[in-house]
The first five atom37 places (N, CA, C, CB, O) and aatype in JSON, in Angstrom:
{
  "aatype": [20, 20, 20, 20, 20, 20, 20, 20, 20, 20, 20, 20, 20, 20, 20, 20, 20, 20, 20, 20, 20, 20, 20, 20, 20, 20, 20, 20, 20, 20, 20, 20, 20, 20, 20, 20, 20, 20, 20, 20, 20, 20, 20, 20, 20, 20, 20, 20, 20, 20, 20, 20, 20, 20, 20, 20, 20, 20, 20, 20, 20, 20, 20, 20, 20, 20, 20, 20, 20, 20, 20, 20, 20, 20, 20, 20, 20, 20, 20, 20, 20, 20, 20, 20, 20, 20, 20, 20, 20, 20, 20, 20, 20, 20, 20, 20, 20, 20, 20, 20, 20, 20, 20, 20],
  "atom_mask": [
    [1, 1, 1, 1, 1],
    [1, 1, 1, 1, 1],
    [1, 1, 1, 1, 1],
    [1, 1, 1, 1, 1],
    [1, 1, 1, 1, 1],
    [1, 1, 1, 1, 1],
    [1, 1, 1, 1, 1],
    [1, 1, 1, 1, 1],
    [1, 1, 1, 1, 1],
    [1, 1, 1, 1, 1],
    [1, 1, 1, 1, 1],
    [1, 1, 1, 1, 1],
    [1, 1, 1, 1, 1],
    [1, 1, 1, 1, 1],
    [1, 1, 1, 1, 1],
    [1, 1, 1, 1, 1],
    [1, 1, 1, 1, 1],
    [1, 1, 1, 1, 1],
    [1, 1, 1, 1, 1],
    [1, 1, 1, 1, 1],
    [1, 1, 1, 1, 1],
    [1, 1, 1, 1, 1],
    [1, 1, 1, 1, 1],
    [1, 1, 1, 1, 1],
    [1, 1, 1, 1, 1],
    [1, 1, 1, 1, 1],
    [1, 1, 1, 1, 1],
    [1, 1, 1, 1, 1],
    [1, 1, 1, 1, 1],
    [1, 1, 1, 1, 1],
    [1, 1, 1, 1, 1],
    [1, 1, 1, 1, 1],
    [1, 1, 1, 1, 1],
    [1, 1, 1, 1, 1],
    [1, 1, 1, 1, 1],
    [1, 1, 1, 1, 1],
    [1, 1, 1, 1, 1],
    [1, 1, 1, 1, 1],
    [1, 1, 1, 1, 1],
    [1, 1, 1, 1, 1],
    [1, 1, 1, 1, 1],
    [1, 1, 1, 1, 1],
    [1, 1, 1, 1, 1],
    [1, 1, 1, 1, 1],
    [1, 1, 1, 1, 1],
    [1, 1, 1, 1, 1],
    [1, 1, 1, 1, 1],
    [1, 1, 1, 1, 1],
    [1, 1, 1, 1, 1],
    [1, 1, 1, 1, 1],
    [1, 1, 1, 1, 1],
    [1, 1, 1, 1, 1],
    [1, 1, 1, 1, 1],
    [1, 1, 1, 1, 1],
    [1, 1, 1, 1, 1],
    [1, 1, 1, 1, 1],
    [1, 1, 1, 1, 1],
    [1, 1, 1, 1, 1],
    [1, 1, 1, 1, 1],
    [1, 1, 1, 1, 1],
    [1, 1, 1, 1, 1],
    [1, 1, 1, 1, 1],
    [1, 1, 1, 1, 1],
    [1, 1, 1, 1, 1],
    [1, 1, 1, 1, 1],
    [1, 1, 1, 1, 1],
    [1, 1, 1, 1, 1],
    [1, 1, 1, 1, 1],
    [1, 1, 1, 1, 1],
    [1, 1, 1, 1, 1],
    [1, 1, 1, 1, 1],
    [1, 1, 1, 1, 1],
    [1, 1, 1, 1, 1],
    [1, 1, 1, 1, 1],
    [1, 1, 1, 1, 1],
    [1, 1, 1, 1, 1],
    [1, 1, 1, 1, 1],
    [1, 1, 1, 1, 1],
    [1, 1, 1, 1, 1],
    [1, 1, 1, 1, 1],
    [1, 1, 1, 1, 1],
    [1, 1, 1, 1, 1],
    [1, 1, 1, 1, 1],
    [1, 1, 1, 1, 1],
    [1, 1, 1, 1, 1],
    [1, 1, 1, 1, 1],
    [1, 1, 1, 1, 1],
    [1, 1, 1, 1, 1],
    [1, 1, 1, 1, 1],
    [1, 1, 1, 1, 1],
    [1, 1, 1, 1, 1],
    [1, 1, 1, 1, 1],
    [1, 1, 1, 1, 1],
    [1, 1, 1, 1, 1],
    [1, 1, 1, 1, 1],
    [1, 1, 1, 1, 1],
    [1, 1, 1, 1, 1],
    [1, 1, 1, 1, 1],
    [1, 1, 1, 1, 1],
    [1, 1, 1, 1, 1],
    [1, 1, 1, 1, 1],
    [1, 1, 1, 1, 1],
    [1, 1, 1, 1, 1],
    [1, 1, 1, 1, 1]
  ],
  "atom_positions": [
    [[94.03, 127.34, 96.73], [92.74, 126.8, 96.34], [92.92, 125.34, 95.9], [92.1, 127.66, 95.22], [93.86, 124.92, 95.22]],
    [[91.98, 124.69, 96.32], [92.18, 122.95, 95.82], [91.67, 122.71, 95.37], [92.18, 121.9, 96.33], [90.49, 122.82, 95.71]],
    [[92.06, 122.03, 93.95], [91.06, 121.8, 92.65], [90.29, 120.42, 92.72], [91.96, 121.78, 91.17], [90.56, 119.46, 93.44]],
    [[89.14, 120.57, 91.7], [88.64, 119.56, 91.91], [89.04, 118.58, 91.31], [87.66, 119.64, 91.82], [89.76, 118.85, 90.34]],
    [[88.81, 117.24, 91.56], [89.16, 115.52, 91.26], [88.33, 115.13, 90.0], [88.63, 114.36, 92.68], [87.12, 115.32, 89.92]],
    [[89.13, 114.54, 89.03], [88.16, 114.1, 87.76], [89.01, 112.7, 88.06], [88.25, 115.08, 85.87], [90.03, 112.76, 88.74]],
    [[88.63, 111.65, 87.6], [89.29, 110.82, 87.13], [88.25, 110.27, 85.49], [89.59, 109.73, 88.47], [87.03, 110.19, 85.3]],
    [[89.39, 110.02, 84.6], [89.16, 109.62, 83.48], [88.69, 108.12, 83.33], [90.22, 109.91, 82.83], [89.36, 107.23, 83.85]],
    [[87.22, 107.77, 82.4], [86.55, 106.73, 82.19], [87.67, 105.66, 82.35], [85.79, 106.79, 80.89], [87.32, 104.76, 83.12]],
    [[89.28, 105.48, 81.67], [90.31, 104.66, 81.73], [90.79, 104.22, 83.24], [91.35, 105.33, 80.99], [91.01, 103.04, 83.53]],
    [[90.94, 105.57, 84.38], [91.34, 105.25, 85.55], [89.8, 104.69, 86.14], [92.14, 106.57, 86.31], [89.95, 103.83, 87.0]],
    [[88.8, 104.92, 85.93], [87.41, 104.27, 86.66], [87.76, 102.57, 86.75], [85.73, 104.6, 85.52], [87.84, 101.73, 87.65]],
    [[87.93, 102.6, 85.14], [87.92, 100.98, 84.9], [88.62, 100.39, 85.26], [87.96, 100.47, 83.92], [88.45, 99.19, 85.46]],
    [[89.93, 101.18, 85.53], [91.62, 100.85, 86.58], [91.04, 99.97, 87.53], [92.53, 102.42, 87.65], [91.02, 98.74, 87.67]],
    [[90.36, 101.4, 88.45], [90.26, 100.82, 89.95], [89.27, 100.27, 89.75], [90.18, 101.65, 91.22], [88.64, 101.16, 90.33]],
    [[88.11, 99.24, 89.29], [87.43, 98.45, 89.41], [87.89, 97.24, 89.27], [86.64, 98.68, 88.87], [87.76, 96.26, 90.01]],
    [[88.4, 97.34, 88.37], [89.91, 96.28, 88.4], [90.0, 95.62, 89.12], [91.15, 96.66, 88.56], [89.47, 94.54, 89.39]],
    [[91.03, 96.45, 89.68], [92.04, 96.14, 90.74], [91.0, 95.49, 91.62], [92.93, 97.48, 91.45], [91.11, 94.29, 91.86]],
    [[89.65, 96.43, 92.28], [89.45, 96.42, 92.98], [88.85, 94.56, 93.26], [88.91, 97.62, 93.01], [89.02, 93.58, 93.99]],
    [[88.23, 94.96, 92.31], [87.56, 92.99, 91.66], [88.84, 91.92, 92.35], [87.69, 92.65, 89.04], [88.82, 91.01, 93.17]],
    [[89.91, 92.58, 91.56], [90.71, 91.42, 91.5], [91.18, 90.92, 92.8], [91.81, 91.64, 90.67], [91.07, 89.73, 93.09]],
    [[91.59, 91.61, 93.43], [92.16, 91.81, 94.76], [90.97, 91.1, 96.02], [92.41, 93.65, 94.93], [91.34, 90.3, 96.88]],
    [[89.8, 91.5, 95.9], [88.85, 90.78, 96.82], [88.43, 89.69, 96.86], [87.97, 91.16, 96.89], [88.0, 89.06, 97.82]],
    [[88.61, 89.25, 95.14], [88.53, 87.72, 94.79], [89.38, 86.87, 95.92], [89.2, 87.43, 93.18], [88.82, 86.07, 96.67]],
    [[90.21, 87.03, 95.94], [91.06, 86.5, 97.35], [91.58, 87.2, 98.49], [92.19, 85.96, 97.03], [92.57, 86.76, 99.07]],
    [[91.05, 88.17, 98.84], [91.84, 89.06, 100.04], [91.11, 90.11, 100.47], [93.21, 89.7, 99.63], [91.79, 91.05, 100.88]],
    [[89.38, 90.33, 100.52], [88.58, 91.1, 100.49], [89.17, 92.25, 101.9], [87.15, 90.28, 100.5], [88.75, 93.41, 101.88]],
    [[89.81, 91.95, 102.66], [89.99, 93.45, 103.49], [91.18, 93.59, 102.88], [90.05, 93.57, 105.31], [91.51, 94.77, 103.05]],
    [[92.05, 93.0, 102.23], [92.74, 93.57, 101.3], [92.44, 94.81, 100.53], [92.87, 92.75, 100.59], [93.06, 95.85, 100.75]],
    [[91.45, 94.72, 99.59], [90.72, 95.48, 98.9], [90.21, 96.57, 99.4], [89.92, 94.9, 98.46], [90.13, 97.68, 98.88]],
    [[89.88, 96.24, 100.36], [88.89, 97.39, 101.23], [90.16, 98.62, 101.5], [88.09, 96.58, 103.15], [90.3, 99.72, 100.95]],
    [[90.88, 98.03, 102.41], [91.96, 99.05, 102.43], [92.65, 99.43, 101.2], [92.94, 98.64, 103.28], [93.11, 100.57, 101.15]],
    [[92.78, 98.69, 100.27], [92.97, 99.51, 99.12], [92.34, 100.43, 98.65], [93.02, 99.0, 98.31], [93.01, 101.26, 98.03]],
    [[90.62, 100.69, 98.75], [89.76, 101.52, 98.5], [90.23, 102.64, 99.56], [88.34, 100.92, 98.58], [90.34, 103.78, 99.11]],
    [[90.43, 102.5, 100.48], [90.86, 103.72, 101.77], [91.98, 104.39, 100.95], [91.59, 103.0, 103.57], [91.85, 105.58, 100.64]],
    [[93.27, 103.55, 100.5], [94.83, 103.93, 100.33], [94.53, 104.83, 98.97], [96.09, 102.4, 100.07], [95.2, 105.85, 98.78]],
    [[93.68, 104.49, 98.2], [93.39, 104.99, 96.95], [92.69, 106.45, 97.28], [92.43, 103.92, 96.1], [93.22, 107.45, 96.8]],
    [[91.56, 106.59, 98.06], [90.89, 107.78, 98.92], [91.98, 108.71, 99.38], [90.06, 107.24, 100.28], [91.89, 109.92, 99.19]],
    [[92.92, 108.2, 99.93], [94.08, 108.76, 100.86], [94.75, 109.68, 99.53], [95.31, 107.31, 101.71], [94.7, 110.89, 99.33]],
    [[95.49, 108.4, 98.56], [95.8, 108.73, 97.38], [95.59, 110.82, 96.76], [94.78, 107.53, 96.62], [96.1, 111.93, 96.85]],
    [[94.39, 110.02, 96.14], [93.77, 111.16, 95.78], [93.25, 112.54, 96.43], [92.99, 110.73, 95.38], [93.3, 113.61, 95.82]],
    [[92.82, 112.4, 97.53], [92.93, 113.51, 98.39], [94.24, 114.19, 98.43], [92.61, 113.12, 99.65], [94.48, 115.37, 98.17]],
    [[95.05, 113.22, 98.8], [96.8, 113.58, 98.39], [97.38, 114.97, 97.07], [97.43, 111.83, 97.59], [97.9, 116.07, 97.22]],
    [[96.93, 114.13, 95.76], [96.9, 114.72, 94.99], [96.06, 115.86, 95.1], [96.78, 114.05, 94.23], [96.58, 116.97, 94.99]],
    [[94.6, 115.74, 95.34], [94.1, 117.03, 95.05], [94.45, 118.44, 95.76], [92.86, 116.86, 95.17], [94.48, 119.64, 95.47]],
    [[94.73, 117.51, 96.94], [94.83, 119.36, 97.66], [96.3, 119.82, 97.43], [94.54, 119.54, 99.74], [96.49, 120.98, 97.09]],
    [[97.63, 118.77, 97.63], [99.21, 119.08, 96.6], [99.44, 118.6, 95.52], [100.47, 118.68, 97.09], [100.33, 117.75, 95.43]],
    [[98.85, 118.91, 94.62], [99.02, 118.17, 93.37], [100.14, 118.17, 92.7], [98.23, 118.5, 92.54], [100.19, 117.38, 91.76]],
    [[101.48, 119.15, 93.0], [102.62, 119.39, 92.58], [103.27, 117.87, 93.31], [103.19, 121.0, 93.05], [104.3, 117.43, 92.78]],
    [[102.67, 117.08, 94.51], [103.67, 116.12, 95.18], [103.76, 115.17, 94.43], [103.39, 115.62, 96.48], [104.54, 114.3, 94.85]],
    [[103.25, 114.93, 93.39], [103.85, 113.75, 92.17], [105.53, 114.09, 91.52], [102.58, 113.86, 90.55], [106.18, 115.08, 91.18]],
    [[105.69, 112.78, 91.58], [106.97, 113.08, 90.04], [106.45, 113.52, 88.47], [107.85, 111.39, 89.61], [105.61, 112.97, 87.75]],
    [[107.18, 114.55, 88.26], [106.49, 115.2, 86.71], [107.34, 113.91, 85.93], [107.1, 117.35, 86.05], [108.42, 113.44, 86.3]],
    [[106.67, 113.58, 84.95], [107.18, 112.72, 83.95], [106.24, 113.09, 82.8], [107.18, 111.14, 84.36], [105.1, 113.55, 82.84]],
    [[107.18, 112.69, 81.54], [106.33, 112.95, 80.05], [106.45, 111.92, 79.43], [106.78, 114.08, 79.03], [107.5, 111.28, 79.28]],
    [[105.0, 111.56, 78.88], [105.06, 110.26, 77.5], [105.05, 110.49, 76.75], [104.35, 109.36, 77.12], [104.95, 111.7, 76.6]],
    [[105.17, 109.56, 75.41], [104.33, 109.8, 74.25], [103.33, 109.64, 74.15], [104.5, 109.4, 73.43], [102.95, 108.77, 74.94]],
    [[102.46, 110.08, 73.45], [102.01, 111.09, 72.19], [102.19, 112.5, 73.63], [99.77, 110.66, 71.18], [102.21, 112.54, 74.86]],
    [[102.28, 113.55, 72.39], [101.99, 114.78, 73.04], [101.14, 114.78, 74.0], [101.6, 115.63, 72.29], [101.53, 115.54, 74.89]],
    [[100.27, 114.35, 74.21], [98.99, 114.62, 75.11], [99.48, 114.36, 76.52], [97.64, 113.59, 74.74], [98.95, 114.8, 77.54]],
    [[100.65, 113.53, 76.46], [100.79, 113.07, 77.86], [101.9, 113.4, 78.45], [100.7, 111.79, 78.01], [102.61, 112.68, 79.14]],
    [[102.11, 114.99, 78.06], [103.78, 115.43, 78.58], [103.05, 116.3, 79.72], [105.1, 116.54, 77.23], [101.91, 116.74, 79.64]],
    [[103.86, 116.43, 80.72], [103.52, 117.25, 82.17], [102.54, 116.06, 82.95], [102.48, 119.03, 81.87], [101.65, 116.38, 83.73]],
    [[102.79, 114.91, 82.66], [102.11, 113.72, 83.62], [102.74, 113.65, 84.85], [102.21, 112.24, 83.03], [103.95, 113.43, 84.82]],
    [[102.19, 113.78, 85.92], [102.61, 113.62, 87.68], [102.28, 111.95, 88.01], [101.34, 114.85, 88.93], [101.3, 111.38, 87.53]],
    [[103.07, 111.41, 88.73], [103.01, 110.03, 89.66], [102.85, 109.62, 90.23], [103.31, 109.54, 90.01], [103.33, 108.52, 89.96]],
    [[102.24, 109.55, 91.43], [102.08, 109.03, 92.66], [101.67, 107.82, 92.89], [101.41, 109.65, 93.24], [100.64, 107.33, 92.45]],
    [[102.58, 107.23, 93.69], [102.11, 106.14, 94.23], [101.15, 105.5, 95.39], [102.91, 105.84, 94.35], [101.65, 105.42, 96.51]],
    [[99.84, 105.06, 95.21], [99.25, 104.61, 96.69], [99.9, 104.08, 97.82], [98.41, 103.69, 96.56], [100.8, 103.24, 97.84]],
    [[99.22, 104.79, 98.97], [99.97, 104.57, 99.99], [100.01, 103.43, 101.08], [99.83, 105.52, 100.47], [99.68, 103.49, 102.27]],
    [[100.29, 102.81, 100.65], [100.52, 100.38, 101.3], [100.32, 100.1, 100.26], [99.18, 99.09, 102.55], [99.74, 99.01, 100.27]],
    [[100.51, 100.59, 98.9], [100.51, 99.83, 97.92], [101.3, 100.24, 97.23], [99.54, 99.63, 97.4], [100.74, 100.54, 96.17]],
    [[102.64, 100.5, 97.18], [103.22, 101.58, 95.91], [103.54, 101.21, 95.27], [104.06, 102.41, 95.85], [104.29, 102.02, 94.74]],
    [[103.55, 99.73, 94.41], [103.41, 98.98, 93.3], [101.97, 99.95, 92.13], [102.98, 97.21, 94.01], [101.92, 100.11, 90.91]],
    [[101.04, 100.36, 93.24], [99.63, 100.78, 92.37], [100.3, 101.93, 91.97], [97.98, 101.07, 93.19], [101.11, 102.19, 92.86]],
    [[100.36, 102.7, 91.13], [100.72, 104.2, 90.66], [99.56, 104.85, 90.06], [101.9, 104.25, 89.56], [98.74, 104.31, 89.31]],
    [[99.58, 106.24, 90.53], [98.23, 107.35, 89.94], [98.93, 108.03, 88.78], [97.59, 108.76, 91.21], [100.14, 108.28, 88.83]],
    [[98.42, 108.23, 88.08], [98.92, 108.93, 86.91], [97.81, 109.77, 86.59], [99.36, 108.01, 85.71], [96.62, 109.5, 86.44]],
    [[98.87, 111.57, 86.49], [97.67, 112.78, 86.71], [98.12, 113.98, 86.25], [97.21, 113.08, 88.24], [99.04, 114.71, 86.65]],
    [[97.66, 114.04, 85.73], [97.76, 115.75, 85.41], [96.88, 116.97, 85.66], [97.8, 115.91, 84.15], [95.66, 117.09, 85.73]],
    [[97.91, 117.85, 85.77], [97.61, 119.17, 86.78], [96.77, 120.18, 86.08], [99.02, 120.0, 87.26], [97.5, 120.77, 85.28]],
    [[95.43, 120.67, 86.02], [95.2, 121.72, 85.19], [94.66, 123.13, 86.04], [94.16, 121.18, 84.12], [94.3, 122.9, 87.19]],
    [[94.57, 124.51, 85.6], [94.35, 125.5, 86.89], [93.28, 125.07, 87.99], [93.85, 126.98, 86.35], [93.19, 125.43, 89.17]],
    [[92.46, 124.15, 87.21], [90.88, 123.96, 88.2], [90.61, 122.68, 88.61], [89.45, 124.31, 87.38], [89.73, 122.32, 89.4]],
    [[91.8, 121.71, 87.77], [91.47, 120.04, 88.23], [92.47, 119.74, 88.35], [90.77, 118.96, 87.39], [93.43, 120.41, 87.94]],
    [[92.6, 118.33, 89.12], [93.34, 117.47, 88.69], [92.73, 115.89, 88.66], [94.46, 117.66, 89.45], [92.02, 115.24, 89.43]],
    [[93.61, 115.52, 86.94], [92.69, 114.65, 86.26], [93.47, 113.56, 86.15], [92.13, 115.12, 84.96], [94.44, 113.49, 85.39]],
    [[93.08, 112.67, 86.91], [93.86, 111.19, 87.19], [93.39, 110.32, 85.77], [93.2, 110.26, 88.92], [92.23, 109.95, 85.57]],
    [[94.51, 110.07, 84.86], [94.82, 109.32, 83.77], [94.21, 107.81, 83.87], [96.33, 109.35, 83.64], [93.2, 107.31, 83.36]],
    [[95.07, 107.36, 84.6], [94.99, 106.35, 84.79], [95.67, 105.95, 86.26], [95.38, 105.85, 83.68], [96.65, 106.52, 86.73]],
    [[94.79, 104.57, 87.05], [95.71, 103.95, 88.16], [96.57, 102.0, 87.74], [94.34, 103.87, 89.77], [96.26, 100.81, 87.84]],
    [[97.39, 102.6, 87.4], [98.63, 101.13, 86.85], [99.2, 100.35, 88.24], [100.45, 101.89, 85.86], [99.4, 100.82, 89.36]],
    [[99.37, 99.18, 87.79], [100.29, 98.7, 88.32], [101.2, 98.66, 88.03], [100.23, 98.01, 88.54], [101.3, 98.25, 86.88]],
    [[102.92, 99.12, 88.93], [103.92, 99.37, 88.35], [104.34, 97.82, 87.75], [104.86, 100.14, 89.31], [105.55, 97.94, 87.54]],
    [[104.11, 97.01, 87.54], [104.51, 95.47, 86.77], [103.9, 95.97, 85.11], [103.37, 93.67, 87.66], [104.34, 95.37, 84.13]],
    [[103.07, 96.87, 84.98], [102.48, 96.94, 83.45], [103.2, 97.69, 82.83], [101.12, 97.42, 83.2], [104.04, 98.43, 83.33]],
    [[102.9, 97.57, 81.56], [104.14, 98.24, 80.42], [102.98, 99.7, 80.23], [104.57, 96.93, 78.37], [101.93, 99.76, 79.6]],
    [[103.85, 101.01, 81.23], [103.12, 101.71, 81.32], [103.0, 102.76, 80.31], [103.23, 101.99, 82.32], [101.93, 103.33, 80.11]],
    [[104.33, 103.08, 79.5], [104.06, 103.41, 78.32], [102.98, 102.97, 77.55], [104.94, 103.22, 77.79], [102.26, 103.88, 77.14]],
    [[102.64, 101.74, 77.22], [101.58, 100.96, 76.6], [100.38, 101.56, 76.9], [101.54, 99.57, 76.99], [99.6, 102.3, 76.3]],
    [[100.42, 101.17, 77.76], [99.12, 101.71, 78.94], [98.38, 102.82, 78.83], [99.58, 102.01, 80.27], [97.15, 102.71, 78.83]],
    [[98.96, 104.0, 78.73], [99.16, 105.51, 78.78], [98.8, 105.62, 77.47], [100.63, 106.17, 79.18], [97.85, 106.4, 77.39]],
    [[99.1, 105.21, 76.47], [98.76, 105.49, 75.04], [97.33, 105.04, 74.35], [99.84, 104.83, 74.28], [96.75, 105.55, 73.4]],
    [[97.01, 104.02, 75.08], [95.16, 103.64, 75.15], [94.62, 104.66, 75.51], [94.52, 102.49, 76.23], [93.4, 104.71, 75.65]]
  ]
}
């Protein structure tokens, strides 16, 4: 069964981001980033085990999965698995101090 997709108010504001930032100079840039990100997440939802398990601090963020977008794997999904969702944390760029990040 394939759970459904949440992403958290933090990952929304991620990919608007990005998305802003990136078109400012490279608009089919962006665009295909919107596809790779689609790709992404579909990814996750229907195998959600295909991330790397990793744990942060605070408690809240132990059993966190990884994935990276696909032509972009600098972008990373950060997600966790629950019986009925899976709930994308946040989308980082691997250059950010992602511990930091993760704890907002």
């Amino acid at each position: 069964m394939a759970r459904r997709l949440v992403l958290r108010r933090a990952a929304e504001d991620d990919v608007a981001e990005q998305l802003t930032y990136i078109a400012d100079d490279r608009p089919a840039a962006a665009h295909r980033y919107a596809i790779a990100l689609e790709d992404a997440f579909e990814r996750i939802r229907t195998m959600p085990e295909v991330g790397v398990l990793r744990s942060f601090r605070p408690r809240g963020l132990k059993a966190v999965r990884v994935w990276p977008v696909p032509g972009f794997r600098r972008f990373l999904v950060f997600y966790r698995v629950t019986p009925r969702t899976v709930e994308v944390i946040r989308v980082l760029h691997s250059s950010r101090d992602i511990r930091r990040a993760l704890r907002r």
